[in-house]
C-alpha positions as CSV (number, residue, x, y, z in Angstrom):
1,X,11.7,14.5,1.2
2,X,10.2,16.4,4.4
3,X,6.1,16.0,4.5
4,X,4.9,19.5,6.0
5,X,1.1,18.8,5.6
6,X,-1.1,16.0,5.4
7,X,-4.6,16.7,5.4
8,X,-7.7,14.3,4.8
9,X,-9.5,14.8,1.5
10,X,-12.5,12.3,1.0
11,X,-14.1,8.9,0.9
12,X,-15.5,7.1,-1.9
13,X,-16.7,3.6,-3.0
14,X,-16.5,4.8,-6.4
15,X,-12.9,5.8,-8.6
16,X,-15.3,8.0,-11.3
17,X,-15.9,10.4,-7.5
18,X,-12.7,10.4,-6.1
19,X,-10.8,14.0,-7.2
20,X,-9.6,15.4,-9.9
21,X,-6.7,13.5,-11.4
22,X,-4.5,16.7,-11.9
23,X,-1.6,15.5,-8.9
24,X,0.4,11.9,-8.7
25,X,-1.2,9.4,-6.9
26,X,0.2,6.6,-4.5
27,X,-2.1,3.8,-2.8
28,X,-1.4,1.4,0.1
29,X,-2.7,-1.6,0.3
30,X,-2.1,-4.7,2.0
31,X,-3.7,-7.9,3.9
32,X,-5.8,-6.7,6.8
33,X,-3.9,-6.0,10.2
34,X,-0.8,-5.7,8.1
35,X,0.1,-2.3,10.0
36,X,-1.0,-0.7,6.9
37,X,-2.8,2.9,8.7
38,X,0.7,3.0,11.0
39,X,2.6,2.6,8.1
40,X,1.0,5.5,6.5
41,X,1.1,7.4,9.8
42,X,4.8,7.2,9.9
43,X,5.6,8.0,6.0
44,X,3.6,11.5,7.1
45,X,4.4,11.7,10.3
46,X,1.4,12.3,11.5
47,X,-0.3,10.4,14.0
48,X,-4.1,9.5,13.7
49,X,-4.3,10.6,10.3
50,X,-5.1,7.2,9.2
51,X,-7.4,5.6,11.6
52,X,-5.6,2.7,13.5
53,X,-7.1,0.1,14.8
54,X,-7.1,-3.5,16.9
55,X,-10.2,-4.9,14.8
56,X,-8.6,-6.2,11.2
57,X,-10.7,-4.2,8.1
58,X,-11.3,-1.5,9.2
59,X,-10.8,1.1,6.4
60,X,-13.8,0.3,4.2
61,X,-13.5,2.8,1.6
62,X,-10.9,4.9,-1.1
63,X,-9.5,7.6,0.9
64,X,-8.0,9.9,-0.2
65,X,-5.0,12.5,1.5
66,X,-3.5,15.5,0.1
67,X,0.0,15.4,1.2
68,X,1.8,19.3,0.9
69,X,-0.8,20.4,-1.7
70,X,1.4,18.3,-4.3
71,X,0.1,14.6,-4.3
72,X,-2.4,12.3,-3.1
73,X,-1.8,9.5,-0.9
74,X,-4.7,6.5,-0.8
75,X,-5.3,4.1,2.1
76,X,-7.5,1.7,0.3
77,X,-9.3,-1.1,2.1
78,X,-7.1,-4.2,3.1
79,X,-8.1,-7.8,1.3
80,X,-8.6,-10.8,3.2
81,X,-11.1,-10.5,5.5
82,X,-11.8,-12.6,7.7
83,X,-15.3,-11.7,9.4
84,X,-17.5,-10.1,6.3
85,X,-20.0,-12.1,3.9
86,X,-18.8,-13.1,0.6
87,X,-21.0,-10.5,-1.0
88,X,-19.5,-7.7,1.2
89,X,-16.4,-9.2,0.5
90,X,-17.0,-9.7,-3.7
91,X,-18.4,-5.7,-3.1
92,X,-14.7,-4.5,-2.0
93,X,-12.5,-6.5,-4.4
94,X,-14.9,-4.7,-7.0
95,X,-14.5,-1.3,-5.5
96,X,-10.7,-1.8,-5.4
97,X,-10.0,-3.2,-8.9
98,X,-11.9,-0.9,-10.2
99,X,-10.0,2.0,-8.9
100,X,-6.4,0.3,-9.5
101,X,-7.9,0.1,-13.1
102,X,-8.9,2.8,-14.0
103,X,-7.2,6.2,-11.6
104,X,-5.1,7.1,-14.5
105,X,-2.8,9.4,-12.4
106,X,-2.3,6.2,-10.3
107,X,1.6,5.5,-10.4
108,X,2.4,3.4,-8.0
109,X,0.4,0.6,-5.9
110,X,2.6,0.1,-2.3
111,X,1.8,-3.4,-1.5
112,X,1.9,-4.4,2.2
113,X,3.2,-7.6,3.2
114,X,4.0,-8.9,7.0
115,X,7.7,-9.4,6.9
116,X,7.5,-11.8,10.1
117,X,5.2,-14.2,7.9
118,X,6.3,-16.5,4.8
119,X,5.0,-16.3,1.5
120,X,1.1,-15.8,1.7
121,X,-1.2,-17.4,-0.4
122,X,-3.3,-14.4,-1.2
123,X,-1.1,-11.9,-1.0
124,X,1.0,-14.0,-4.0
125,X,-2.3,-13.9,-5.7
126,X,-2.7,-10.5,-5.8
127,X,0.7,-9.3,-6.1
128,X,0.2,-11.5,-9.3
129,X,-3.1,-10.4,-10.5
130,X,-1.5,-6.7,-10.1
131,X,1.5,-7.7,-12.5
132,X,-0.8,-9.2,-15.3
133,X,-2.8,-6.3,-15.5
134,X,0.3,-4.0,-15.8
135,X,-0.3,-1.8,-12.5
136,X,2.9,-0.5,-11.0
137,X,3.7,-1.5,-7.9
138,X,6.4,-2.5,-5.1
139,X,6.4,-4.4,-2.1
140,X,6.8,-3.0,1.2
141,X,7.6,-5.8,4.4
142,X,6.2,-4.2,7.4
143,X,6.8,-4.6,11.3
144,X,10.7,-5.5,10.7
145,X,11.4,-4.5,14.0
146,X,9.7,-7.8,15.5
147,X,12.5,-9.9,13.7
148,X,16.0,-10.1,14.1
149,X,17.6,-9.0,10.3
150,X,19.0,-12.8,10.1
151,X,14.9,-13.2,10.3
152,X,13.6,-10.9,8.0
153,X,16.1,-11.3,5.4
154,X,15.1,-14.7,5.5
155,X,11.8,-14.2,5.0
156,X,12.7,-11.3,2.1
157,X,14.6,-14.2,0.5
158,X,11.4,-16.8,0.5
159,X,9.5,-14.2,-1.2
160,X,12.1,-13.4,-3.8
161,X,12.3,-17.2,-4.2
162,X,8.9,-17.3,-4.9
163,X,8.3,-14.6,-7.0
164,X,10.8,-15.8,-9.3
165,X,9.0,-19.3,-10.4
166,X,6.9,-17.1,-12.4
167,X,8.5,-13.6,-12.3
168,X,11.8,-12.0,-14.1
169,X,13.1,-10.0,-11.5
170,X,11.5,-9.3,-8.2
171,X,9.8,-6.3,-7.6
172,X,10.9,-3.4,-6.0
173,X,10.4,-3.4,-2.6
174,X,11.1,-2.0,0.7
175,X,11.4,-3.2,4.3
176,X,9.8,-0.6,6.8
177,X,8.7,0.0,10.4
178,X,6.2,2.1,11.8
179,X,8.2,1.7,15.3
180,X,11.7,2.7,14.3
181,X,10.8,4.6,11.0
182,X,12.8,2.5,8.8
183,X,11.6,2.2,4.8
184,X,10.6,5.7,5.4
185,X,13.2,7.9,4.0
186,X,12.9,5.1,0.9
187,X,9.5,5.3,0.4
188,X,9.3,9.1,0.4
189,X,12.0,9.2,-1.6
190,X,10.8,6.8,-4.1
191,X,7.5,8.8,-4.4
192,X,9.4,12.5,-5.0
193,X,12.0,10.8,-8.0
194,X,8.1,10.2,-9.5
195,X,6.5,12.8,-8.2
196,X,9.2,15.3,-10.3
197,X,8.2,12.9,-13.7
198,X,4.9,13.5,-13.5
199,X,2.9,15.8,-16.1
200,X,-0.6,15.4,-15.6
């Protein structure tokens, strides 16, 4: 699937304001300095659409893109911050469940996890919170090309292992690079087979 426009819709702390439900929706999200606004940047290629930057967190709201005038893409704020209070921090985990809850035209949650890492503790947790409450999602292992494949197959393999004390089947999931482009072509192809089964 080519991308031919991707332009920048809105903000919101709020899912009742963010627009009208009437095109598929796709959200990123991931751990913070998980190479979440590259990521994005690369599926679209365009660069600086989302804003990257050196300082972990900081995308602090819903935001919202309009990608070809045919569906939203969401770069929602990244979990596990380290420098906020635990009131600011209780605020976004409330902003964020709330919006995977509730954006009905929602239909699919990319989850961003850093292939060069092992299994996380919270990223576990909220990969599992996400599959008790029913949201679809899939994984998508980021900055592959800072391991060797033996490497990140590896560390693809400890997550399956994981996942599967508690899960059926792993999750569907993708290993990507903003550097090389790689997951790209998957991703965006991923969101046009749901993209043609949606009905609004």
């Amino acid at each position: 699937m080519k991308v031919s426009e991707a332009i920048f819709l809105q903000s919101n702390t709020e899912y009742e304001k963010c627009p009208k439900p009437d095109k598929p929706e796709y959200a990123f999200i991931g751990r913070s300095n998980v190479g979440k606004s590259s990521l994005i940047n690369t599926i679209v290629q365009k660069k600086g659409l989302a804003k990257t930057s050196q300082t972990p967190g900081k995308t602090q709201l819903i935001n919202h893109f309009l990608i070809d005038q045919k569906w939203y893409l969401v770069d929602l704020p990244g979990y596990g911050y380290a420098k906020i209070s635990k009131t600011e921090r209780e605020k976004f985990e409330s902003m964020i469940h709330n919006y995977l809850s509730n954006r009905e035209n929602l239909l699919y949650t990319f989850v961003l996890v850093d292939i060069r890492h092992e299994p996380q503790k919270i990223d576990m947790e909220f990969i599992n919170r996400l599959g008790e409450e029913g949201i679809p999602f899939c994984l998508v292992f980021t900055k592959a090309d800072k391991l060797s494949k033996t490497a990140a197959d590896r560390n693809v393999a400890l997550y399956q292992e994981k996942l599967l004390e508690t899960w059926e089947e792993m999750p569907q999931f993708f290993v990507s690079s903003s550097v090389n482009g790689s997951g790209r072509e998957e991703i965006l192809r991923t969101i046009n087979e749901l993209n043609i089964e949606f009905k609004g």
